[in-house]
C-alpha positions as CSV (number, residue, x, y, z in Angstrom):
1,X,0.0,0.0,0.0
2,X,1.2,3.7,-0.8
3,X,1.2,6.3,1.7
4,X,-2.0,7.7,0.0
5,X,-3.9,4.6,0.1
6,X,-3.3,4.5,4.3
7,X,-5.0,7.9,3.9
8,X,-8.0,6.7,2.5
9,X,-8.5,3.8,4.7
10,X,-10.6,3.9,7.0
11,X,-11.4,8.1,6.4
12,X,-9.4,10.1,4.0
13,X,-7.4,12.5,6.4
14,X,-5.5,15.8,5.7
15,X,-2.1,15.5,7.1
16,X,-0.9,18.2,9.7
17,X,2.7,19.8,9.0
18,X,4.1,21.6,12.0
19,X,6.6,24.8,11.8
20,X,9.9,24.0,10.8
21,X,13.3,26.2,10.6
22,X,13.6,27.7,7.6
23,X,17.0,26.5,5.4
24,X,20.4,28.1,6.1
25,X,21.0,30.3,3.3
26,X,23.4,29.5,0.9
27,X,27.0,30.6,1.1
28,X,27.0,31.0,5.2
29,X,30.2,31.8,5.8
30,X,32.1,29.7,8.8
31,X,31.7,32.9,11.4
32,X,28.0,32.8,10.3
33,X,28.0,29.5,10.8
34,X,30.0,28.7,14.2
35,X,27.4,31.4,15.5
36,X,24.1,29.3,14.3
37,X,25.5,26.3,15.4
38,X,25.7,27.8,19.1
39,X,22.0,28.0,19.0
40,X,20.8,24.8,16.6
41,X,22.9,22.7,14.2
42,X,19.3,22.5,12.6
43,X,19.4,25.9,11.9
44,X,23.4,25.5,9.5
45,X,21.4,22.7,6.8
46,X,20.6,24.6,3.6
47,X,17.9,23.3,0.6
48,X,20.6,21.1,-1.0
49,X,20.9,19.0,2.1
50,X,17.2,17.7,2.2
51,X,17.4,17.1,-1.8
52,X,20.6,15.4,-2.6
53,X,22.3,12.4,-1.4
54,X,25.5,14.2,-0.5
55,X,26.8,17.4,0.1
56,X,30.4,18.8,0.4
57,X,32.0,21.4,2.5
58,X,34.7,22.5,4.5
59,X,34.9,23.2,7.9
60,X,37.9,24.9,9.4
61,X,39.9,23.7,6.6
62,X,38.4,20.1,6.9
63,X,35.8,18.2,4.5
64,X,32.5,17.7,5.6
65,X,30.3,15.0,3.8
66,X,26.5,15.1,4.8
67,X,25.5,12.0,3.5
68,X,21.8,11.4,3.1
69,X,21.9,8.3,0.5
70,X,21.0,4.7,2.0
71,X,24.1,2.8,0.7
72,X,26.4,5.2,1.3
73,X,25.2,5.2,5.1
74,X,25.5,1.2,5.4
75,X,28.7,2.0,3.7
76,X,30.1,4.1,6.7
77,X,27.9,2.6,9.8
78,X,28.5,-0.8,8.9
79,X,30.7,-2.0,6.2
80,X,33.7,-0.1,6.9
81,X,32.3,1.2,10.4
82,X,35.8,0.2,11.7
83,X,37.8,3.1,9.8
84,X,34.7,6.0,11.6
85,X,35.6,7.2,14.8
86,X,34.2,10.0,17.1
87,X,35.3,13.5,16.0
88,X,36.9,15.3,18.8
89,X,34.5,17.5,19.6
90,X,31.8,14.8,20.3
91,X,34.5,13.9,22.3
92,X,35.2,16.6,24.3
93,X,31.8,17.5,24.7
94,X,30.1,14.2,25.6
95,X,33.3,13.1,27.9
96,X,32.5,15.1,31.0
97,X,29.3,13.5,31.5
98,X,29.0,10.2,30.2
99,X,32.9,9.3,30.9
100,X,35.2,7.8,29.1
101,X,34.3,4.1,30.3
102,X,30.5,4.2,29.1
103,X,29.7,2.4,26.4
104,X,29.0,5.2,23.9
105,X,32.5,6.5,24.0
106,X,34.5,3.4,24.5
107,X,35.8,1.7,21.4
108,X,37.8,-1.2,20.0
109,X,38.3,-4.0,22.9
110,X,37.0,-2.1,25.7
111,X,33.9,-1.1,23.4
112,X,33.0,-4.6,22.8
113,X,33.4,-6.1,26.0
114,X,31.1,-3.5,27.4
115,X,28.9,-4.5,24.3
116,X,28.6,-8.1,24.7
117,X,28.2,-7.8,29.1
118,X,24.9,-4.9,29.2
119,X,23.3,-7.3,26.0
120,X,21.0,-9.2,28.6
121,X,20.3,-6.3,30.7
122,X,18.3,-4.8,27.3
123,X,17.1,-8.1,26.0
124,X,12.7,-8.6,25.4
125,X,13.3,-10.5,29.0
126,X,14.7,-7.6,31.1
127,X,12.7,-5.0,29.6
128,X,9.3,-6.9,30.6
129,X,11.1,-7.3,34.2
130,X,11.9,-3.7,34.1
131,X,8.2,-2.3,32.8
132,X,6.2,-2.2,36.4
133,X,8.6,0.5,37.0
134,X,7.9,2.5,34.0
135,X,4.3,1.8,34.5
136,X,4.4,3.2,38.2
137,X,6.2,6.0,37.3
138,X,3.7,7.2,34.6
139,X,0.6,6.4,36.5
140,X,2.0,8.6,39.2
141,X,2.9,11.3,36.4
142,X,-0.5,10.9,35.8
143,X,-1.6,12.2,39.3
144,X,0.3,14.5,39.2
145,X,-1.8,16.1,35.9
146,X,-4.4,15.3,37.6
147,X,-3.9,18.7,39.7
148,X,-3.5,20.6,36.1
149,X,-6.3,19.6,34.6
150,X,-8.2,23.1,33.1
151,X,-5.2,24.7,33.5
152,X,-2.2,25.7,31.9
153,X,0.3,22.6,32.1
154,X,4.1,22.9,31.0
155,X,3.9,19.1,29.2
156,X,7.9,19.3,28.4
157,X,8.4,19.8,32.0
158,X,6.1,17.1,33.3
159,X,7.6,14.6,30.4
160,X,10.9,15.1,32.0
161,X,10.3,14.6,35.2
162,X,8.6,11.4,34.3
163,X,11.2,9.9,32.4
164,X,13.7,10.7,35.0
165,X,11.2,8.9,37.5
166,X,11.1,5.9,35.5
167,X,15.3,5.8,34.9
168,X,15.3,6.2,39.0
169,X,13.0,3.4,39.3
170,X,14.2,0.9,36.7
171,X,18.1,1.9,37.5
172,X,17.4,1.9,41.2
173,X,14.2,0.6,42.6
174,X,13.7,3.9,43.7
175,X,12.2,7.0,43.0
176,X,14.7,10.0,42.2
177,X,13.0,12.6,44.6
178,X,15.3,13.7,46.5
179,X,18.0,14.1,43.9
180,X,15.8,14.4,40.7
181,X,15.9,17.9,41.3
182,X,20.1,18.0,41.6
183,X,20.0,15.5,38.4
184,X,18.3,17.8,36.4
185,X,20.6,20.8,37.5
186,X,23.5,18.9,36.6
187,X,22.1,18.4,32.9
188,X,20.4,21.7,32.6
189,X,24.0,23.3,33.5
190,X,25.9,20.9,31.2
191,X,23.9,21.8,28.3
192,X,23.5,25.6,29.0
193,X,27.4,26.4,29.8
194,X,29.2,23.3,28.1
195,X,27.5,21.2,25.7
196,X,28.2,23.6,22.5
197,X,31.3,23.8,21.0
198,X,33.6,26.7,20.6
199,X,36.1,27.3,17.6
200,X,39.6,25.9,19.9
201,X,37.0,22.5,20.9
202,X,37.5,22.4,17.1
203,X,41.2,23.4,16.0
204,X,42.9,22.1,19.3
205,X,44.2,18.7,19.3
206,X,42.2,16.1,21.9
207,X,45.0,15.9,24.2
208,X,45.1,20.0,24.3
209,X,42.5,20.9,26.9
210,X,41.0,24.1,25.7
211,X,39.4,26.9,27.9
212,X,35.8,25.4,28.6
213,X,37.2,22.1,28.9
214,X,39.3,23.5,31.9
215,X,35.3,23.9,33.3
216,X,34.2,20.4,31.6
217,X,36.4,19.1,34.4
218,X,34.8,20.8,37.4
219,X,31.5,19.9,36.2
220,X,32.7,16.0,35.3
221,X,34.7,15.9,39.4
222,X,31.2,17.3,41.1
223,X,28.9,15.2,38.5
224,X,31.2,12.1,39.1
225,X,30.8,12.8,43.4
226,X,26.9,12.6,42.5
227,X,26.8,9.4,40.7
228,X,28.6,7.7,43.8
229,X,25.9,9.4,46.0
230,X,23.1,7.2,44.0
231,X,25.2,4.4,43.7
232,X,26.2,4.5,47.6
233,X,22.1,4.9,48.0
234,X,21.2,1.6,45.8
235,X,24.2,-0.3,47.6
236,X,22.6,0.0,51.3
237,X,19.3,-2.0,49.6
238,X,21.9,-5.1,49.3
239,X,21.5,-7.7,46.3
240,X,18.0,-8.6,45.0
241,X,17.2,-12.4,46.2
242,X,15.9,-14.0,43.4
243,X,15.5,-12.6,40.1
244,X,17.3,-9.0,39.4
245,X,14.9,-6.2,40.3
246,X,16.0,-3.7,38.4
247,X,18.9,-2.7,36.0
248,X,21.6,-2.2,39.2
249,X,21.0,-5.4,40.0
250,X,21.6,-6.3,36.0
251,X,24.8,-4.8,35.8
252,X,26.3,-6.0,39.0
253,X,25.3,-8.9,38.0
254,X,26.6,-8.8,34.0
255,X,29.8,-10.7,33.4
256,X,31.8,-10.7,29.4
257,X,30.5,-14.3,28.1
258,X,33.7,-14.5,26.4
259,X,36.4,-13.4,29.0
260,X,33.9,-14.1,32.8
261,X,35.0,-9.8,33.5
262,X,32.3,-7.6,35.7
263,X,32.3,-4.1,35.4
264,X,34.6,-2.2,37.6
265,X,33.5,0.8,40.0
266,X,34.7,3.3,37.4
267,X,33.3,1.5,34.6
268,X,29.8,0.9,36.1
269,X,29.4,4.8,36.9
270,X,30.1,5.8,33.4
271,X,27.5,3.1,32.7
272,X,24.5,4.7,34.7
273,X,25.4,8.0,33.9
274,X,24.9,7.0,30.1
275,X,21.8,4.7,30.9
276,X,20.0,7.8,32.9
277,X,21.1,10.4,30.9
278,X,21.1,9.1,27.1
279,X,17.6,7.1,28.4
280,X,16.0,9.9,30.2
281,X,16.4,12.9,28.3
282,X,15.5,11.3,24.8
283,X,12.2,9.4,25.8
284,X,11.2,12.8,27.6
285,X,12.1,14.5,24.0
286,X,10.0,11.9,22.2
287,X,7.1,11.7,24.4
288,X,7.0,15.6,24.2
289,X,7.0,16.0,20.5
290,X,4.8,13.6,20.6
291,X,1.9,15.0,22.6
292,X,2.8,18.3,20.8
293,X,2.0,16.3,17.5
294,X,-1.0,14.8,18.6
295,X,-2.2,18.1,19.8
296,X,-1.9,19.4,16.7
297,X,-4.0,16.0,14.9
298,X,-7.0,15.7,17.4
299,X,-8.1,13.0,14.8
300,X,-4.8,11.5,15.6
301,X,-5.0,11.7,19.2
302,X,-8.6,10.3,19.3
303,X,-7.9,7.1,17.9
304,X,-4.8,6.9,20.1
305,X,-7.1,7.4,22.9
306,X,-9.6,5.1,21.8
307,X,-6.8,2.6,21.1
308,X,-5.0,2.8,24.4
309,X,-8.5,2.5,26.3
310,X,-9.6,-0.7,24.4
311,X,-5.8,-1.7,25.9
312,X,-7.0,-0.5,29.2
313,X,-4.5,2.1,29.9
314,X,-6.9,4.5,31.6
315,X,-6.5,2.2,34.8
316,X,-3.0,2.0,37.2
317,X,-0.7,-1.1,36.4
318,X,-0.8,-3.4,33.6
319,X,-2.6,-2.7,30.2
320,X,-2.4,-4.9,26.9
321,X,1.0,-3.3,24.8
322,X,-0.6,-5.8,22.0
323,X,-2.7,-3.5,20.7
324,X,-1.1,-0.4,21.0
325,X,-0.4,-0.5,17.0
326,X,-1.4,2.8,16.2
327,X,0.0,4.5,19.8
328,X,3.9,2.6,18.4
329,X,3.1,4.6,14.9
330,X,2.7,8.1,16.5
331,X,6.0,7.6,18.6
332,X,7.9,6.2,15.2
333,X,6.3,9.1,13.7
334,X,6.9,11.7,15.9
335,X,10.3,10.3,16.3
336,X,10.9,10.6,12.2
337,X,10.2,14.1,12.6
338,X,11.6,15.2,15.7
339,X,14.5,12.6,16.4
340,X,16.2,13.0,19.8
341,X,19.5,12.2,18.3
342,X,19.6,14.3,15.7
343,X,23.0,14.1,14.1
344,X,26.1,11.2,14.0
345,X,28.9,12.9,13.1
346,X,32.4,10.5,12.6
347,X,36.0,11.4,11.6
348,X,37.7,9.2,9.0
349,X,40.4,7.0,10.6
350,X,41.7,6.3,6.9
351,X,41.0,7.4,3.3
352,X,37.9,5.8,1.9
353,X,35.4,6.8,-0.5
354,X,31.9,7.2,0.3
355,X,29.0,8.3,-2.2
356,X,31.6,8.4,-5.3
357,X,33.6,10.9,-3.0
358,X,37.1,10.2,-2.0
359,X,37.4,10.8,1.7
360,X,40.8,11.5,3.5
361,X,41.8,11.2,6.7
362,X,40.5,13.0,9.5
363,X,37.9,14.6,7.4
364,X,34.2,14.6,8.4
365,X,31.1,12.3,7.8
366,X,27.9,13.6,8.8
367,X,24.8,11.7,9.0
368,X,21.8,13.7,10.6
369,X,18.9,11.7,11.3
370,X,16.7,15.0,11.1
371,X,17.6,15.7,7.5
372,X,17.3,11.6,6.4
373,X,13.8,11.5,8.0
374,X,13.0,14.8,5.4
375,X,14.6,13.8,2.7
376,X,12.4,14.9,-0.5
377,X,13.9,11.5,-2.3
378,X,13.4,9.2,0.5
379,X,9.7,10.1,2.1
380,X,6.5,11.4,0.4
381,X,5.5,14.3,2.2
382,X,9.0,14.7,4.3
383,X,7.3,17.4,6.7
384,X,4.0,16.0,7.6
385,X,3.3,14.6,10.8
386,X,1.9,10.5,9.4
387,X,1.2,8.0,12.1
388,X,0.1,5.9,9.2
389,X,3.6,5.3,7.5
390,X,4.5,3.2,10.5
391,X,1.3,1.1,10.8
392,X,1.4,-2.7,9.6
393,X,0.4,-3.2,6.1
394,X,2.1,0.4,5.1
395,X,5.3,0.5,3.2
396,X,8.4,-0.1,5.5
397,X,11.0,2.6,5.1
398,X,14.1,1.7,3.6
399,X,16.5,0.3,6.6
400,X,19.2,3.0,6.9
401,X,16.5,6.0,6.0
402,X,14.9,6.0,9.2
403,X,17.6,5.9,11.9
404,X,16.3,7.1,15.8
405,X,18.5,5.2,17.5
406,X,21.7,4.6,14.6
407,X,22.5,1.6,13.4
408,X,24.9,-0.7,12.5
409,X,27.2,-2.4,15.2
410,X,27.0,1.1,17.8
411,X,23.3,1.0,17.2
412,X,21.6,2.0,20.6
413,X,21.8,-0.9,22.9
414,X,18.3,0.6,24.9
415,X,16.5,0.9,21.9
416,X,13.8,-1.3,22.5
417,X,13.7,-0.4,26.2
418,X,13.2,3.1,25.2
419,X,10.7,2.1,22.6
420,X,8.5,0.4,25.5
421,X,8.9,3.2,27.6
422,X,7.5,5.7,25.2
423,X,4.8,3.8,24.2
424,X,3.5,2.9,27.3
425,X,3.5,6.2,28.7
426,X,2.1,8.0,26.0
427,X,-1.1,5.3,25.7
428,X,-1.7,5.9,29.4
429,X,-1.3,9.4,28.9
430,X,-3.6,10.2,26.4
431,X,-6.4,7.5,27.5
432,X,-6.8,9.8,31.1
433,X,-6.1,12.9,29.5
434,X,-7.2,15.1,26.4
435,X,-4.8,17.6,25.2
436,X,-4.8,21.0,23.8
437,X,-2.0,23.3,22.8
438,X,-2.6,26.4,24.0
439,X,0.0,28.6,23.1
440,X,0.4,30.5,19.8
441,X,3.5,31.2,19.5
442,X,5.1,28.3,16.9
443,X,7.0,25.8,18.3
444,X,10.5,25.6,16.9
445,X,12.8,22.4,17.1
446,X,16.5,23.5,18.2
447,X,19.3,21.0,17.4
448,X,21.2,21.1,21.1
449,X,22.5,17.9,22.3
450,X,18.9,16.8,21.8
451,X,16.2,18.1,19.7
452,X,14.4,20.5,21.7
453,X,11.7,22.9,21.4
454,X,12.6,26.3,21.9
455,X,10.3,27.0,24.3
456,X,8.3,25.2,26.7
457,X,4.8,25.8,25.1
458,X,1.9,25.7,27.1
459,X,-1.1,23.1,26.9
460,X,-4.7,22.4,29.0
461,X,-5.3,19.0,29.8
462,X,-8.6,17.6,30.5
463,X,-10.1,14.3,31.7
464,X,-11.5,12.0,29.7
């Protein structure tokens, strides 16, 4: 089936297209540039990006490829991922807070013995151990609405603190309350003062520590002293008898099936630090966008409802993830247009040639989810919000056009643990609640570490 034959089945429908920045112009010289990036990489993609399957450029006297063509993708995530490292600004900028031990910016034999020791802790198993957690957290979310109902509700806060309750729960067994608020400072401050990159994060060697990361080490000494605070916290509750009850116990537990090696202290920090931040902040991103999008398509967000109370999500505790067909195709959707991660950038380790183009060492490959999920050659309509794409019987996407969580051997490891968690929550959100967007003002998505809006909009929610 096309895309316009889901339309017409069961009711022809007129798609919704939300606000979007408008193209860089072209010719933005590297000042103009360096400045827009400072507020959204989103903002530095002209016309030509979203049409063709590459484009060159030079960055501070380095290529840049942004490489929007399927094979050429596989090419660099997969088939010759080994020659694509981190560039040195992800580097820098990711270091302080996820560590250098955490799986995301490990690599070669310490990458893949991290790899092959979380595996179980993410498999269809844990995550069903793990989803009473999730489910407490977002029927106590839902309480919490409760008290906003008819009135003005900030949904991007309320999404945040939600996901962070559900990483507290299924890291810790615990809710984050008393240190949710200090978590959230920690990343508030990371990605207001440090998180964007100035020109010497760029032109200085890695092993040169330029001015801010002279600060990136404060932050990473008094973040690093908060971690062992949660960690000390979970130790006092002792080893689960039984079956693991939560990730903590998972990890403790996880040993390399090749070499029998646990994680050490350091290594396990850098682990929850990655699993709560990477997990926390990107489900609260999607769920977000999501209600935003739904609020926008009340067609849309009445056959969600009607969907997730036929699943029985309006009640506390279990409901029937089964059915939640159409609730899984908003969060794909929403994640197509608005995807958490929105950019993989890596550094060639060795010359190669990639779309036809030959590539030398250490220049640039970029591959940004949000321009492959608006490509004009890869998606009818690139800017319309679609639930229907995603549903079974539609047309799958091709397999490296639709990337949320990467792919390839550094695909993200929580992926499906993510997926759960967003589609849970939103089904149980939208069966108690309806949801209107109440502010006029257009919401704009900002490329900063995730993809955020630029403003926290306000919406009414109402009982159902």
């Amino acid at each position: 089936m096309s895309i316009a034959e889901v339309l017409d089945a069961p009711r022809k429908r007129v798609p919704v297209t939300p606000p979007r920045p408008d193209y860089a112009p072209p010719g933005l010289s590297t000042l103009a540039r360096i400045r827009q990036m400072r507020r959204s990489t989103i903002g530095t993609w002209g016309e030509r990006a979203y049409r063709e399957d590459i484009v060159k450029g030079n960055f501070l006297g380095r290529s840049t490829f942004t490489v929007c063509a399927p094979e050429a993708i596989k090419h660099v995530l997969i088939d010759n991922y080994e020659n694509y490292g981190r560039t040195h600004v992800g580097i820098r900028v990711l270091r302080p807070i996820l560590g250098e031990e955490g799986l995301l910016l490990s690599h070669g034999k310490a990458w893949k013995h991290q790899r092959r020791t979380l595996a179980p802790a993410f498999s269809p198993r844990a995550v069903s151990l793990l989803t009473p957690h999730m489910l407490a957290a977002t029927d106590a979310a839902i309480s919490d609405l409760n008290d906003q109902c008819g009135g003005r509700a900030d949904l991007r806060a309320a999404m945040q603190h939600m996901a962070l309750d559900i990483a507290g729960r299924t890291m810790f067994s615990f809710a984050l309350d008393r240190h949710g608020t200090r978590l959230r400072d920690f990343v508030n401050d990371y990605a207001e003062r440090l998180a964007q990159p100035r020109i010497l994060d760029v032109l200085l060697p890695l092993n040169w520590p330029s001015p801010r990361d002279l600060r990136r080490r404060a932050f990473r000494r008094a973040w690093t002293q908060f971690l062992g605070v949660l960690i000390a916290e979970r130790r006092t509750l002792g080893a689960s008898e039984g079956a693991p009850r939560d990730l903590f116990d998972l990890m403790i537990a996880a040993r390399d099936p090749e070499t029998g090696e646990a994680f050490d202290d350091a290594q396990l920090a850098d682990q929850i630090a990655t699993m709560i931040l990477a997990g926390h902040e990107t489900t609260a991103t999607a769920l977000f966008w999501s209600l935003y999008l739904l609020s926008l398509d009340t067609d849309a967000q009445e056959e969600l409802a009607a969907e997730a109370r036929g699943a029985g999500a309006q009640h506390p505790g279990e409901i029937d993830a089964g059915r939640l067909k159409f609730t899984r195709a908003v969060v794909d959707e929403a994640m197509r247009l608005y995807p958490p991660a929105f950019l993989i950038a890596r550094a060639a380790l060795g010359p190669d040639t990639v779309a036809g183009e030959p590539v030398r060492k250490d220049d640039v490959i970029l591959i940004a989810p949000w321009l492959l999920h608006r490509h004009e050659k890869l998606w009818d309509n690139p800017n319309a919000f679609i639930p229907q794409r995603f549903m079974p019987g539609a047309p799958q996407p091709d397999r490296f056009a639709y990337l949320p969580f990467g792919v390839g051997p550094r695909v993200c490891i929580g992926a499906q643990f993510a997926l759960t968690e967003a589609t849970l929550a939103l089904a149980k959100i939208v069966a108690s609640f309806s949801i209107e967007l109440i502010s006029t003002r257009p919401v704009m998505p900002l490329g900063v570490v995730t993809t955020q809006p630029d403003y926290s909009p306000e919406f009414r929610v109402a009982r159902r």
